[in-house]
MARDO-320313 format. One record per atom (N, C-alpha, C, CB): atom name; x, y, z; residue number from 1; residue in one letter. Coordinates in Angstrom, 1 decimal, m for minus. Glycine has a CB too. Example, Ala and Ser with C-alpha at 12.3 -4.5 7.8 and 13.67 -1.06 7.14 Angstrom:
! MARDO-320313
R  a     px     py     pz   k r
R  N   13.2   m5.7    7.8   1 a
R CA   12.3   m4.5    7.8   1 a
R  C   13.2   m3.3    7.8   1 a
R CB   11.3   m4.5    9.0   1 a
R  N   12.8   m2.2    7.1   2 s
R CA   13.7   m1.1    7.1   2 s
R  C   12.9    0.0    7.9   2 s
R CB   14.1   m0.6    5.7   2 s
***
This chain:
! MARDO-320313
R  a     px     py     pz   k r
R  N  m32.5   60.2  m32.2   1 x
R CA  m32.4   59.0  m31.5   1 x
R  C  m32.0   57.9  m32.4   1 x
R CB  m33.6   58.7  m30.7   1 x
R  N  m30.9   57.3  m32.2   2 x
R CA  m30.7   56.0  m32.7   2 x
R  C  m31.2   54.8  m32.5   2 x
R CB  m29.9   55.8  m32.6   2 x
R  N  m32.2   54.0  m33.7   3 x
R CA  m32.2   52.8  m33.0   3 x
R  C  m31.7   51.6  m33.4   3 x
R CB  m33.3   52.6  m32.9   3 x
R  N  m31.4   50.5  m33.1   4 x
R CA  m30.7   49.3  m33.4   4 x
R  C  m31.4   48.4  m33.6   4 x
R CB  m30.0   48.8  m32.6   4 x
R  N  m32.6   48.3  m34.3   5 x
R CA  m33.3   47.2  m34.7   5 x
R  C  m33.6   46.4  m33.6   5 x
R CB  m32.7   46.5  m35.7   5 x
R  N  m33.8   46.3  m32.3   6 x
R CA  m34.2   45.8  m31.2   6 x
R  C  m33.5   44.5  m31.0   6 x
R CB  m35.6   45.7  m31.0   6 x
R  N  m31.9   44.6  m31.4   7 x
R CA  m31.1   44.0  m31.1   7 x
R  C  m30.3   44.1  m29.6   7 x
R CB  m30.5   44.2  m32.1   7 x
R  N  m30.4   43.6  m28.7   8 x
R CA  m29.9   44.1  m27.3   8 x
R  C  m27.9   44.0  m27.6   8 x
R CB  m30.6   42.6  m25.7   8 x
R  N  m27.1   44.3  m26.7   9 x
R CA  m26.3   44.2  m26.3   9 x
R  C  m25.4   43.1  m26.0   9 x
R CB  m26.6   44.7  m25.7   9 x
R  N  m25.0   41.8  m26.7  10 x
R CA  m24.7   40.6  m26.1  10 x
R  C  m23.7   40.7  m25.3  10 x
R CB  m24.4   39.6  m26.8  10 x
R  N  m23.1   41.8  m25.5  11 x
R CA  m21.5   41.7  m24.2  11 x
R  C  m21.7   42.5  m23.2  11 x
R CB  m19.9   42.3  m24.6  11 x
R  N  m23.3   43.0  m22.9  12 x
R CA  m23.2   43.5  m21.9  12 x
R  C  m24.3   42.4  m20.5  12 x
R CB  m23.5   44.9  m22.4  12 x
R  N  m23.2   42.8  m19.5  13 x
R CA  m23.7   41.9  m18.4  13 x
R  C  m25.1   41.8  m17.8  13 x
R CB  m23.0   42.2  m17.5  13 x
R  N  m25.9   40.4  m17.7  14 x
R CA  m27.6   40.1  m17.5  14 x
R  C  m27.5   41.2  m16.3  14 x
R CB  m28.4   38.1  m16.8  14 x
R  N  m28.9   41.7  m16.2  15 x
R CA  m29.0   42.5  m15.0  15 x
R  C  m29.9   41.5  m14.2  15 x
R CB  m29.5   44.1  m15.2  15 x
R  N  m30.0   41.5  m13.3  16 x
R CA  m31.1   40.9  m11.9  16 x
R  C  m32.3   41.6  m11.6  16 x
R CB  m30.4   41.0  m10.3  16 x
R  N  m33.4   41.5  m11.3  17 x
R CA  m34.6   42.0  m11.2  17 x
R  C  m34.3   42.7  m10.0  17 x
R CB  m35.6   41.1  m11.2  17 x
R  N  m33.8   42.3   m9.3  18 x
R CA  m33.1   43.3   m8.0  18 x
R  C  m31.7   43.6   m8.2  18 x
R CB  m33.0   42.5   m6.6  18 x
R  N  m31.4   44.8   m8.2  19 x
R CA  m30.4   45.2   m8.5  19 x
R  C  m29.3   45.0   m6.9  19 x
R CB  m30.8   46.6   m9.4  19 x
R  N  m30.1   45.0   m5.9  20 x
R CA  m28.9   44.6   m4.8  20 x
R  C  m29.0   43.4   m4.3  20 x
R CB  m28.7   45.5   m3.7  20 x
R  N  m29.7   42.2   m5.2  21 x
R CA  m28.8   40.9   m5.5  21 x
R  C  m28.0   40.3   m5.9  21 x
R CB  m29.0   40.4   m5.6  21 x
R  N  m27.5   41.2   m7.0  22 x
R CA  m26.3   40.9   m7.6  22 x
R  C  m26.9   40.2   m8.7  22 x
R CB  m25.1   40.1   m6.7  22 x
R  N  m25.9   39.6   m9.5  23 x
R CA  m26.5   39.0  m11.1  23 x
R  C  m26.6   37.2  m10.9  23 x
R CB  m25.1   39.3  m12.7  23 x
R  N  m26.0   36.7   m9.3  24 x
R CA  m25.8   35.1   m9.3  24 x
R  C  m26.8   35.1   m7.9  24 x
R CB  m23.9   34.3   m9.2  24 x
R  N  m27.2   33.6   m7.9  25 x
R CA  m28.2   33.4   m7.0  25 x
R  C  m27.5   33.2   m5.7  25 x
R CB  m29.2   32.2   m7.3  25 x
R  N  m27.9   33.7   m4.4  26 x
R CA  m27.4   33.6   m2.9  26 x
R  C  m27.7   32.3   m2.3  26 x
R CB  m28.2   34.6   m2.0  26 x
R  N  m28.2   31.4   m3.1  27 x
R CA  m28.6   30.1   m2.4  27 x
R  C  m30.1   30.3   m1.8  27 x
R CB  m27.5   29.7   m1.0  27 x
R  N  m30.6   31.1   m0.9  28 x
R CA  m31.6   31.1   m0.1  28 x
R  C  m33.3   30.8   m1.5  28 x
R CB  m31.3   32.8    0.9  28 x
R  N  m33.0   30.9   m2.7  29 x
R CA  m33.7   30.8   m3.8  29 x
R  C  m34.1   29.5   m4.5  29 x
R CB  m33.0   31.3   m4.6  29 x
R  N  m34.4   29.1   m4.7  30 x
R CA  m34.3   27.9   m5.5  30 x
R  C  m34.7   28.1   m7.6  30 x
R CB  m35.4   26.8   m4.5  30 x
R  N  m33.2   27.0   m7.6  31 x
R CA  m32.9   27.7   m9.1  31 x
R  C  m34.1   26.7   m9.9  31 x
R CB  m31.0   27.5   m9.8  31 x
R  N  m34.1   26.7  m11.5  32 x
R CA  m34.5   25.5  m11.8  32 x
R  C  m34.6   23.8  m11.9  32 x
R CB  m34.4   25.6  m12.2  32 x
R  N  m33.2   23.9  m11.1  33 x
R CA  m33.1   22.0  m11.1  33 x
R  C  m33.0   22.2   m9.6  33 x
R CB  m31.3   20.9  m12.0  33 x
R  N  m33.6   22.6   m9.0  34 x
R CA  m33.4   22.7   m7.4  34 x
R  C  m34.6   21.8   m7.0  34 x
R CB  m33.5   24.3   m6.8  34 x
R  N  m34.2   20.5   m5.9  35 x
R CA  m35.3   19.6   m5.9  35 x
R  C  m36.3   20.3   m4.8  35 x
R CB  m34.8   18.1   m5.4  35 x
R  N  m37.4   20.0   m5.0  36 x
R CA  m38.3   20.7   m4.0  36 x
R  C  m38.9   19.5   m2.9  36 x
R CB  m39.6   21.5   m4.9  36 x
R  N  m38.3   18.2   m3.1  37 x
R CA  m38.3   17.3   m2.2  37 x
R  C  m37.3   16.8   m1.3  37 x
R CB  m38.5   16.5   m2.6  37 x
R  N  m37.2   16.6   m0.2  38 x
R CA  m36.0   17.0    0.5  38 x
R  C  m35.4   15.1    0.3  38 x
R CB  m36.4   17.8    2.4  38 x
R  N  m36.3   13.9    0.3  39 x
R CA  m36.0   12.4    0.3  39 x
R  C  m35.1   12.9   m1.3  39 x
R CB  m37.7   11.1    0.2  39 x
R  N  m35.3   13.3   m2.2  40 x
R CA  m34.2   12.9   m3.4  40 x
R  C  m33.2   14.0   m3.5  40 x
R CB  m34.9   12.6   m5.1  40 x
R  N  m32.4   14.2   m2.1  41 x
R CA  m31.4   14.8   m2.3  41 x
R  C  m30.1   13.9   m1.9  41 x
R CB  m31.5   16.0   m1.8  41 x
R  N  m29.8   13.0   m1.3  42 x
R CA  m28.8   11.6   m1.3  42 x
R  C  m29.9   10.6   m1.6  42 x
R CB  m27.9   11.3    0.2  42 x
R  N  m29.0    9.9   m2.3  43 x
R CA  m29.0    8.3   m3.0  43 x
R  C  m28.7    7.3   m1.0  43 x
R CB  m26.7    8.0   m4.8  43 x
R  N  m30.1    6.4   m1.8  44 x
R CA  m30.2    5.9   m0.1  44 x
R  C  m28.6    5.1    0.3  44 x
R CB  m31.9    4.4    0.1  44 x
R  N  m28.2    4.6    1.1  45 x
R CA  m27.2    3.7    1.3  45 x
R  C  m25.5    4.0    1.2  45 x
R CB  m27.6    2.8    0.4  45 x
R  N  m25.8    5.4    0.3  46 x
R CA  m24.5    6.0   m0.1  46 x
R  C  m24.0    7.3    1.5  46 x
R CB  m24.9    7.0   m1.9  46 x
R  N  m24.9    7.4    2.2  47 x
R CA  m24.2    8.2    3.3  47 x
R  C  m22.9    7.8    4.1  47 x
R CB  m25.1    8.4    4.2  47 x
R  N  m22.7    6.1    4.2  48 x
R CA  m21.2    5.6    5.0  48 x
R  C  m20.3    5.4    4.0  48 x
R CB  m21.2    4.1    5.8  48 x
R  N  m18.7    5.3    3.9  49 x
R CA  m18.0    4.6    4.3  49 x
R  C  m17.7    3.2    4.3  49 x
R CB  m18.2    4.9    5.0  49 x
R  N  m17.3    1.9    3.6  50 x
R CA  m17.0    1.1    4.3  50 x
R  C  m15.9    0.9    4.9  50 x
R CB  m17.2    0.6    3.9  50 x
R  N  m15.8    0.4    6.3  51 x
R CA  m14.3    0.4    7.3  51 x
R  C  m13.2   m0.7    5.9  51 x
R CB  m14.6   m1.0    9.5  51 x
R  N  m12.6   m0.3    6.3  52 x
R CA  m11.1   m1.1    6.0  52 x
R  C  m10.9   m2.5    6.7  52 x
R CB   m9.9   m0.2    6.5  52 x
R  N  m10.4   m3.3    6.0  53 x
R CA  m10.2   m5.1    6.8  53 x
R  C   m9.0   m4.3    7.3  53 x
R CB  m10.0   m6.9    5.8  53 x
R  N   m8.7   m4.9    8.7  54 x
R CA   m7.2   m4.5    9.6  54 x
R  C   m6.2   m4.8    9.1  54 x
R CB   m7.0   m5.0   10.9  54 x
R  N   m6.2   m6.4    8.1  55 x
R CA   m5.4   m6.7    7.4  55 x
R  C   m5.1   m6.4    6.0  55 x
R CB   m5.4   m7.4    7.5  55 x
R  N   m5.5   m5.4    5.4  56 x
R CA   m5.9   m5.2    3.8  56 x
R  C   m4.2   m4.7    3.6  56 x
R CB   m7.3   m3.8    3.4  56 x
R  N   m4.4   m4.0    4.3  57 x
R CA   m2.6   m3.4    3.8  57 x
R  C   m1.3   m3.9    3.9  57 x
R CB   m2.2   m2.4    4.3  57 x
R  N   m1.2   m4.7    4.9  58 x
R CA   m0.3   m5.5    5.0  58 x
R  C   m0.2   m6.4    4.0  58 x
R CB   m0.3   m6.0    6.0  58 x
R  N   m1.8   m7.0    3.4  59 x
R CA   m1.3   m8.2    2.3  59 x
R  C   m0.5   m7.5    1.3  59 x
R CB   m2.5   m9.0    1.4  59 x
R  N   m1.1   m6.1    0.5  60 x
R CA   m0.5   m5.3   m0.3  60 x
R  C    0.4   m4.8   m0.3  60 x
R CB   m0.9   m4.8   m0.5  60 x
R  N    0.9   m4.1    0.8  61 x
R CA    2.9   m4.1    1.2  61 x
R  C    3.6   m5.6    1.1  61 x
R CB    3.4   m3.4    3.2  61 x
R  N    2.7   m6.9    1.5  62 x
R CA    3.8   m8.3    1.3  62 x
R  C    4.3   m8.3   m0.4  62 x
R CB    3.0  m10.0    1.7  62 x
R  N    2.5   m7.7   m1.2  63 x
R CA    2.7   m8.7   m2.3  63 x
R  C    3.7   m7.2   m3.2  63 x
R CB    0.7   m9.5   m3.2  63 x
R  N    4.1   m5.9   m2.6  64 x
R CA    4.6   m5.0   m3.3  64 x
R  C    6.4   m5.7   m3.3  64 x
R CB    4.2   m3.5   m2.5  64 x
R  N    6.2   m6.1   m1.7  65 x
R CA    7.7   m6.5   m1.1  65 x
R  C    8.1   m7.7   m1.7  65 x
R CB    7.8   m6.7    0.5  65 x
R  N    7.3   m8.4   m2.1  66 x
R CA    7.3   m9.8   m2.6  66 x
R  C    8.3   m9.6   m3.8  66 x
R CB    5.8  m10.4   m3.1  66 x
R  N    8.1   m8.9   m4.5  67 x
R CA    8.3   m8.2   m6.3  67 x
R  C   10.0   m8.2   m5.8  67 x
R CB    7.3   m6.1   m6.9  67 x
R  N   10.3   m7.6   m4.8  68 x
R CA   11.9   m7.3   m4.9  68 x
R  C   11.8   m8.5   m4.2  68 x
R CB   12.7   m5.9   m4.4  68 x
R  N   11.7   m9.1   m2.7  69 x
R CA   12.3  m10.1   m2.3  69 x
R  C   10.8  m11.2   m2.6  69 x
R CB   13.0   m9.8   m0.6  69 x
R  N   11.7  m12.4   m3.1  70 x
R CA   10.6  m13.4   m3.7  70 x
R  C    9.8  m14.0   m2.4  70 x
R CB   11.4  m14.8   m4.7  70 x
R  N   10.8  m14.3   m1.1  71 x
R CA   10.1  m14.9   m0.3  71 x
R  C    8.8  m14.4    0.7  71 x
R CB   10.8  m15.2    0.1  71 x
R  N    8.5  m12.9    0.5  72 x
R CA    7.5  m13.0    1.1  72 x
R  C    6.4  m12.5    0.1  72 x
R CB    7.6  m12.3    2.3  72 x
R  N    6.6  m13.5   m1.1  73 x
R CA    5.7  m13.2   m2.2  73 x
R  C    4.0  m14.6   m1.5  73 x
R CB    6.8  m13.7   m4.1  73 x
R  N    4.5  m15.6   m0.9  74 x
R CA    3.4  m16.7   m0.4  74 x
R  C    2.8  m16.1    0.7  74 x
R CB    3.8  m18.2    0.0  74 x
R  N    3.7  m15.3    1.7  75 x
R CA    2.7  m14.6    2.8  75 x
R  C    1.4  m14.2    2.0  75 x
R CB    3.4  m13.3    3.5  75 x
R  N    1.9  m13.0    1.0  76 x
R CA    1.1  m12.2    0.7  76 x
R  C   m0.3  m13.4    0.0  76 x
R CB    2.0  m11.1   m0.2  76 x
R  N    0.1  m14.3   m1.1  77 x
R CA   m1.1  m15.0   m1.4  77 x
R  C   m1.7  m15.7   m0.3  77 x
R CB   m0.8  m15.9   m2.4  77 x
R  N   m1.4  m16.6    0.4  78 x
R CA   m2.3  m17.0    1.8  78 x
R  C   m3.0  m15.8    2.5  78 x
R CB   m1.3  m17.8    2.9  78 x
R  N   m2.2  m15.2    2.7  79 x
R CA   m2.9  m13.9    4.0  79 x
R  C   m3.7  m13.2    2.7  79 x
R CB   m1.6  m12.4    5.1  79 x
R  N   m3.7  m13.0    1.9  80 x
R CA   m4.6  m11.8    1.0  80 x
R  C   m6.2  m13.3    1.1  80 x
R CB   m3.4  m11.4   m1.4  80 x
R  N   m5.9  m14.7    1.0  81 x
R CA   m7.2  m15.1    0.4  81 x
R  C   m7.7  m15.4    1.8  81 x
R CB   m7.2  m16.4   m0.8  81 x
R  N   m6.9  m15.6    2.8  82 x
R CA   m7.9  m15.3    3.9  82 x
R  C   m8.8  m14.1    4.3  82 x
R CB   m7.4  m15.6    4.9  82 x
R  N   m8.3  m12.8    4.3  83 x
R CA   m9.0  m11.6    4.0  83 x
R  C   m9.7  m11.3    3.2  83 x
R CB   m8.5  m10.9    4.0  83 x
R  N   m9.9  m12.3    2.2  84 x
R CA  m10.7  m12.0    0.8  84 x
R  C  m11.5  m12.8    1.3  84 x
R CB  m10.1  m12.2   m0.8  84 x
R  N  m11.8  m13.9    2.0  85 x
R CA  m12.5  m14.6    2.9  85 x
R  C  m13.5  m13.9    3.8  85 x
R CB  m11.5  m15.2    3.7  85 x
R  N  m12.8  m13.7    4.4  86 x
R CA  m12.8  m13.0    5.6  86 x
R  C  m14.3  m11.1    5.5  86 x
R CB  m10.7  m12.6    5.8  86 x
R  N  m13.5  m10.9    4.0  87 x
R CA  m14.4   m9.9    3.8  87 x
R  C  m15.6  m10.6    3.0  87 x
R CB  m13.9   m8.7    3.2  87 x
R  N  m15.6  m11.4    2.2  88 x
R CA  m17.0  m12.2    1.7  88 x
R  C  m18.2  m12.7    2.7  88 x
R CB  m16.5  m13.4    1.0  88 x
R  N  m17.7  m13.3    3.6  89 x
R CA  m18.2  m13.8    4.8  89 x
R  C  m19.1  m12.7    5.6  89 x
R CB  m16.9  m14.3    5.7  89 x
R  N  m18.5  m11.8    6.0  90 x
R CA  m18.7  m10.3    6.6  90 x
R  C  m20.5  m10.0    5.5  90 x
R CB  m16.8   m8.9    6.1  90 x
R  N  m20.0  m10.1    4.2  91 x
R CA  m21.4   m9.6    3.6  91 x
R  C  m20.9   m7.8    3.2  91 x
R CB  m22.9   m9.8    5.0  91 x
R  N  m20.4   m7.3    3.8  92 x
R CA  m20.3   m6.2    4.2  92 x
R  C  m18.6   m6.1    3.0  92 x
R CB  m20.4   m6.0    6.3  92 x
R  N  m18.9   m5.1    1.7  93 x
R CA  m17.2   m5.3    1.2  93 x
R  C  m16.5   m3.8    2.6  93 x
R CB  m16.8   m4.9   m1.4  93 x
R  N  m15.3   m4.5    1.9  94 x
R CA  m14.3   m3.2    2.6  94 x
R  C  m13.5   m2.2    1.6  94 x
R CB  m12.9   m3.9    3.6  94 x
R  N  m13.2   m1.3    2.6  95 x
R CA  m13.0   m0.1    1.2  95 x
R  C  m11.5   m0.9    0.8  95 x
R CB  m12.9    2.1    1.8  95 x
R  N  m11.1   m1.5    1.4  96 x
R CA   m9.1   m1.6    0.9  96 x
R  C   m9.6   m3.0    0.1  96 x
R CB   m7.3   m1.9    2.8  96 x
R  N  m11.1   m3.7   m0.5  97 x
R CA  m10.4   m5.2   m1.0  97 x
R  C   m9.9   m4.9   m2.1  97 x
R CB  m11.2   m6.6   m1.2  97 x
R  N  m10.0   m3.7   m3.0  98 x
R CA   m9.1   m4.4   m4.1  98 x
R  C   m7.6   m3.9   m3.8  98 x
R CB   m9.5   m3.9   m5.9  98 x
R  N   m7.0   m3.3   m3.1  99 x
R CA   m5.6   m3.7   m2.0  99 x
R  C   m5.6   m4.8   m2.0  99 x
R CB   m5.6   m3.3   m0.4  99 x
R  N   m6.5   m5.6   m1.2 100 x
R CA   m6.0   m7.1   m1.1 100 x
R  C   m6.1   m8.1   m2.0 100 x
R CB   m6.5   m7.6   m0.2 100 x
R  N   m6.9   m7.3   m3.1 101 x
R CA   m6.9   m8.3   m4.1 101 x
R  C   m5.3   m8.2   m5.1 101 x
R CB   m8.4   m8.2   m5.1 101 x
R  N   m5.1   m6.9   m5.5 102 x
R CA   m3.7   m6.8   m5.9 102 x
R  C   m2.4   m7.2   m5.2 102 x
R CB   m3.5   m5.7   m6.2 102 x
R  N   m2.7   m7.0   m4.0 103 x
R CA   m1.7   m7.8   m3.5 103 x
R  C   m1.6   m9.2   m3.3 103 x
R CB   m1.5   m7.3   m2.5 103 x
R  N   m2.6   m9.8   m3.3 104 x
R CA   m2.5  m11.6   m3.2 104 x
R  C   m2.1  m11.7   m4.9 104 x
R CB   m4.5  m12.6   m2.6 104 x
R  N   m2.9  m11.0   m5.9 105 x
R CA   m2.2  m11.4   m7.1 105 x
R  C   m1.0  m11.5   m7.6 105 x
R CB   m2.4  m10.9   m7.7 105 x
R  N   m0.4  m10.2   m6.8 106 x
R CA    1.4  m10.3   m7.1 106 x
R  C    2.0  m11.1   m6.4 106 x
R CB    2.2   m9.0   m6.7 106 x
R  N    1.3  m11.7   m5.0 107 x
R CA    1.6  m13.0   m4.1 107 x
R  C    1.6  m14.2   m5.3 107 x
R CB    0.2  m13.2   m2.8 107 x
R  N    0.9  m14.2   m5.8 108 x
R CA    0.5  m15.4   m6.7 108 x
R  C    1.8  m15.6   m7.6 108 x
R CB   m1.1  m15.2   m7.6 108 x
R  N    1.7  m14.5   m8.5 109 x
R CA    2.4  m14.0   m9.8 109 x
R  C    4.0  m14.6   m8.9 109 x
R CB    2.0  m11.9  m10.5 109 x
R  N    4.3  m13.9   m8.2 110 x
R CA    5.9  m13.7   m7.4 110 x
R  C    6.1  m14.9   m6.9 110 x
R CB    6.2  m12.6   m6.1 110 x
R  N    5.0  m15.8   m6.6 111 x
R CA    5.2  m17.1   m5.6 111 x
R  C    5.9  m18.1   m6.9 111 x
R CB    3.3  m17.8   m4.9 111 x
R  N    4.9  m18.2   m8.2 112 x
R CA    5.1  m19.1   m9.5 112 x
R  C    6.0  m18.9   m9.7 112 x
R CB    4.5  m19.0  m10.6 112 x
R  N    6.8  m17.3  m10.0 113 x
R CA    8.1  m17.0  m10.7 113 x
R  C    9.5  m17.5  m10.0 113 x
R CB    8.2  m15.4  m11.0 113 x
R  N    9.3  m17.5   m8.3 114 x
R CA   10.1  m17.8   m7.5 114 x
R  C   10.2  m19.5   m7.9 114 x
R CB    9.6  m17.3   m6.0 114 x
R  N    9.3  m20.2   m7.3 115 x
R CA    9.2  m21.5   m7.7 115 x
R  C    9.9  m22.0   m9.5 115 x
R CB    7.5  m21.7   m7.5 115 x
R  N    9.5  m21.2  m10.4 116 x
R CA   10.0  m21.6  m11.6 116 x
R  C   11.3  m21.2  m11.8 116 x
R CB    9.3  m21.1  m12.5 116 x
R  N   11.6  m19.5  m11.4 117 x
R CA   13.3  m19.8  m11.1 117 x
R  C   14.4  m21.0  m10.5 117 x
R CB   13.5  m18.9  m10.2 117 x
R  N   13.3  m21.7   m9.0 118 x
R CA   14.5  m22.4   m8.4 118 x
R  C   14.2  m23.8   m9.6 118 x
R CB   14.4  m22.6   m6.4 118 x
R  N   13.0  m24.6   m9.6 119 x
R CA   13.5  m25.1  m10.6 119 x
R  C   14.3  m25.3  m12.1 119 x
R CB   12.9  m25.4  m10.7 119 x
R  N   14.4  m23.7  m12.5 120 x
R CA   15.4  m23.6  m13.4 120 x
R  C   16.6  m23.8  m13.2 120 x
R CB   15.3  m22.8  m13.8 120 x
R  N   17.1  m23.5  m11.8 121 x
R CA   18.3  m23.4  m10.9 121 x
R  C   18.6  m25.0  m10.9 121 x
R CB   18.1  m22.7   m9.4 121 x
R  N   17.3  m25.7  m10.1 122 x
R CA   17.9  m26.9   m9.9 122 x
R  C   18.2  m27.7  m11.3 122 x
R CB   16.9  m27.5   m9.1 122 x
R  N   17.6  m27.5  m12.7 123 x
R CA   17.8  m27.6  m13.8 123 x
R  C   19.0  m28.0  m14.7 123 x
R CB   17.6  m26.9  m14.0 123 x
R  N   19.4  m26.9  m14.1 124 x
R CA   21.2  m25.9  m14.5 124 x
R  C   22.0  m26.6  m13.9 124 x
R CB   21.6  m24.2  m14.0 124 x
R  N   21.8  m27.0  m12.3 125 x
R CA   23.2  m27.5  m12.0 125 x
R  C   23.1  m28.9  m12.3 125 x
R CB   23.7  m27.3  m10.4 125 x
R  N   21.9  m29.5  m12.6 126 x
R CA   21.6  m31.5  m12.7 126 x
R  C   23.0  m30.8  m14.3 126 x
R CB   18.7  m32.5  m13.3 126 x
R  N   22.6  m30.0  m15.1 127 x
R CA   22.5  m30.2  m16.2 127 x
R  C   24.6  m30.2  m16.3 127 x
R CB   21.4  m29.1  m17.1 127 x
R  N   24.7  m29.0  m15.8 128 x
R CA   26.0  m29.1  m15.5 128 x
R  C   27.1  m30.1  m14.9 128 x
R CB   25.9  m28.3  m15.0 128 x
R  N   26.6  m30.8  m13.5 129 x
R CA   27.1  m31.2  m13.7 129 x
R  C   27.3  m32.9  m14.1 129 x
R CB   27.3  m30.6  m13.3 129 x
R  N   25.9  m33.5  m15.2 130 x
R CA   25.9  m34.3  m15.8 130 x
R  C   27.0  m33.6  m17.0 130 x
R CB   24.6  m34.8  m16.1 130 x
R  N   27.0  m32.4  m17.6 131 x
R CA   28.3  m32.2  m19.1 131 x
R  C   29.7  m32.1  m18.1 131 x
R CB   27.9  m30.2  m20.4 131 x
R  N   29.7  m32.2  m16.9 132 x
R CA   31.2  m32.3  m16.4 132 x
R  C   31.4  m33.6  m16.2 132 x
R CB   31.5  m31.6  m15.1 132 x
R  N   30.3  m34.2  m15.6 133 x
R CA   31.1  m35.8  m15.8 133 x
R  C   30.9  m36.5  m16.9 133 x
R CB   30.6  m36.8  m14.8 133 x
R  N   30.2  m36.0  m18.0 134 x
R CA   30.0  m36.4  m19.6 134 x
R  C   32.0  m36.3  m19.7 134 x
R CB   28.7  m34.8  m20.9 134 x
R  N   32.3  m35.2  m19.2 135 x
R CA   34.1  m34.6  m20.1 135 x
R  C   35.0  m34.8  m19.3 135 x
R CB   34.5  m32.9  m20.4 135 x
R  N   34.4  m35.7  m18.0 136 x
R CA   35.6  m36.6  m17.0 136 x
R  C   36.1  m35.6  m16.4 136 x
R CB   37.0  m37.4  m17.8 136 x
R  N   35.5  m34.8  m16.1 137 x
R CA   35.7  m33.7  m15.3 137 x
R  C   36.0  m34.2  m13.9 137 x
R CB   34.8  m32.7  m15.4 137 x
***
């Protein structure tokens, strides 16, 4: 008889004290981190959901749409800070506000750049054509 210094087998697979339970637990058991109190198995307050503001998404498609067309970049900031309103008030947040908060931002951001374009515009032509009538144009 051979012996191995009472070294077991590491590659060979745990056996189960019952051999027609298989080697993994069925659930019906409880393992070591298995709570034996039924209150600390959800975190209180985390069972809902919060609804969505009706308007959350629309601010965020204005302030997406805004980016390519400038003008419905102010919808999006007015309507985003009334719904940002609107959900403060409530007490209660909604699952879409930071939707509405990115979208009133790019409202904001698209509103300034619009506005600073056309005064650059209006800029350009004062400027132009004061150097045409500077050259008697």
């Amino acid at each position: 008889m051979r012996h191995n210094g009472g070294v077991s087998n590491p590659y060979r697979p745990p056996t189960s004290p019952d051999p027609s339970r298989g080697p993994y637990p069925t659930g019906d058991e409880q393992g070591p981190y298995a709570s034996r109190d039924a209150s600390l198995q959800a975190y209180p307050g985390h069972g809902s959901v919060p609804a969505e503001h009706p308007q959350g998404t629309l601010v965020f498609v204005l302030g997406i749409v805004g980016v390519v067309f400038p003008i419905a970049a102010p919808f999006a900031w007015v309507l985003g800070g009334r719904v940002l309103r609107d959900i403060r008030a409530s007490g209660v947040p909604a699952s879409n506000q930071q939707l509405v908060a990115v979208g009133r931002i790019l409202g904001i951001v698209m509103t300034l750049l619009m506005v600073l374009g056309f005064l650059l515009g209006v800029v350009l032509v004062v400027l132009t054509a004061a150097a045409a009538s500077a050259l008697g144009g």
